[in-house]
C-alpha positions as CSV (number, residue, x, y, z in Angstrom):
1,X,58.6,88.4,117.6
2,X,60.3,85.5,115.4
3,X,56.8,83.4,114.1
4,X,54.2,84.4,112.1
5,X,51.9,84.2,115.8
6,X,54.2,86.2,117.8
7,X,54.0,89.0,114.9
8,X,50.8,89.0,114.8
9,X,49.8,89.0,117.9
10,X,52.8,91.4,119.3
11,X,50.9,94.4,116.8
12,X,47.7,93.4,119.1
13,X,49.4,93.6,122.4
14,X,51.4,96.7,121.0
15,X,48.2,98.6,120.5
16,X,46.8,98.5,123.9
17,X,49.7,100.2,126.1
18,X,48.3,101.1,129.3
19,X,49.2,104.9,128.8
20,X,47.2,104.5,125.1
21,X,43.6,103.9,127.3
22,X,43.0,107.0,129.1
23,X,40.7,109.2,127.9
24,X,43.8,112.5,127.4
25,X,45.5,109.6,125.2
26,X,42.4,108.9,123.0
27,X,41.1,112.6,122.7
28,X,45.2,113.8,121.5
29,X,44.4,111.1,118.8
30,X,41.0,112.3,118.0
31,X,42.0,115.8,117.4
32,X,44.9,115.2,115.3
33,X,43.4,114.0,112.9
34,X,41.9,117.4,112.5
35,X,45.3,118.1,111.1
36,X,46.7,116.9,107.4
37,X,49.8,116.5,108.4
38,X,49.1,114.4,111.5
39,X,46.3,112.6,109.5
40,X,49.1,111.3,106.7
41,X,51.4,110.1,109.1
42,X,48.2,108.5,111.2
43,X,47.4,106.6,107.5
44,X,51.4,105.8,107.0
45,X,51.3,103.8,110.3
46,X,47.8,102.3,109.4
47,X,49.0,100.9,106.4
48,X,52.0,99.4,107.4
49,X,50.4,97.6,110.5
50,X,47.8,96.4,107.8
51,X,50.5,94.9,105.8
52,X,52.3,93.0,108.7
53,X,49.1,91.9,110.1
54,X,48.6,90.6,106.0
55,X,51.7,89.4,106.2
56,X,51.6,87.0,109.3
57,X,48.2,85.8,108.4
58,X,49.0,84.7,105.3
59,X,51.8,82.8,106.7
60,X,49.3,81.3,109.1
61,X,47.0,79.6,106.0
62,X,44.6,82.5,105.6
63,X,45.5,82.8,102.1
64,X,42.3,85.5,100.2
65,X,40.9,85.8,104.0
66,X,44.3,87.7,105.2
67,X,43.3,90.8,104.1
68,X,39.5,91.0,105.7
69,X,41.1,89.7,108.7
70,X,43.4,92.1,109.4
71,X,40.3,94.9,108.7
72,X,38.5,93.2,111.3
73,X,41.2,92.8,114.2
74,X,42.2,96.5,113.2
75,X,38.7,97.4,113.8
76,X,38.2,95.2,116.6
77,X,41.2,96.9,118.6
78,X,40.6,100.2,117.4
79,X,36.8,100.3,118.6
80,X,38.0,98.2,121.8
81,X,40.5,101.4,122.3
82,X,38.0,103.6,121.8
83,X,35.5,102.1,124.3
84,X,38.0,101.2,126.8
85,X,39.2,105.0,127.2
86,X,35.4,106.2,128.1
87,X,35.1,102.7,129.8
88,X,36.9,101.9,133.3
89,X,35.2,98.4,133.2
90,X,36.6,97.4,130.0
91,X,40.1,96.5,130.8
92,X,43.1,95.7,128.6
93,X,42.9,92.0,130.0
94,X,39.7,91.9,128.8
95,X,40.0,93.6,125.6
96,X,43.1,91.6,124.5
97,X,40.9,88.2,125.5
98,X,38.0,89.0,123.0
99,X,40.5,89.8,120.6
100,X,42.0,86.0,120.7
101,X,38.9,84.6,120.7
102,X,38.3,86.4,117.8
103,X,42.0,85.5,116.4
104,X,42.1,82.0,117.5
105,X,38.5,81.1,115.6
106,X,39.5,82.2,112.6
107,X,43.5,81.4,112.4
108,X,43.7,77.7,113.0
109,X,47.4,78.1,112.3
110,X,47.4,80.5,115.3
111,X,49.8,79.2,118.1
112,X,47.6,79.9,121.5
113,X,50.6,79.9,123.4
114,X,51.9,83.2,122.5
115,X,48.2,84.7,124.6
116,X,48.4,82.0,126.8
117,X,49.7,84.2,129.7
118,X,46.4,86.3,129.2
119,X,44.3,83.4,130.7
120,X,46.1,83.0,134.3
């Protein structure tokens, strides 16, 4: 990923691995955080997606709004996972979509080629 819209929206794509939706994948991830250790390294990675997606968005033009934007994608992808393990219907096509609808309404800067694939 080379521009600020292939960053971003390679952490997006990165998080929705086919192996990540099924339901073993999601419950491993639910239980370790039952565990400290596994919990701090869970919050390590957290963080440093955070500051990436911060990173790119400022570069877009989001400026203040960086920061509550990269809370809402991270929520937005972590609730979609969550859904889409208990949900055969809800596919990662059609998770990744909402997402850049989401992305593309509030970046303007946001180059819709890089999900442009997603819509053929």
């Amino acid at each position: 990923a080379i521009t600020p819209s292939e960053r971003l929206w390679a952490i997006v794509d990165g998080n929705f691995s086919p192996e990540s939706l099924k339901p073993e994948f999601f419950r491993l991830w639910f239980e370790s955080l039952e565990d400290r250790r596994l919990t701090y390294i869970v919050l390590i990675l957290e963080k440093r997606m955070r500051s990436t997606l911060i990173h790119a968005l400022k570069q877009l033009g989001c400026g203040k709004e960086a920061s509550g934007i990269a809370y809402d994608i991270m929520n937005m992808y972590d609730g979609f996972w969550a859904l889409a393990s208990v949900e055969p219907s809800l596919t990662r096509g059609t998770v990744l979509l909402l997402i850049a609808d989401y992305v593309k309404d509030v970046v303007p800067a946001f180059d819709l080629g890089v999900i442009a694939s997603l819509r053929q």
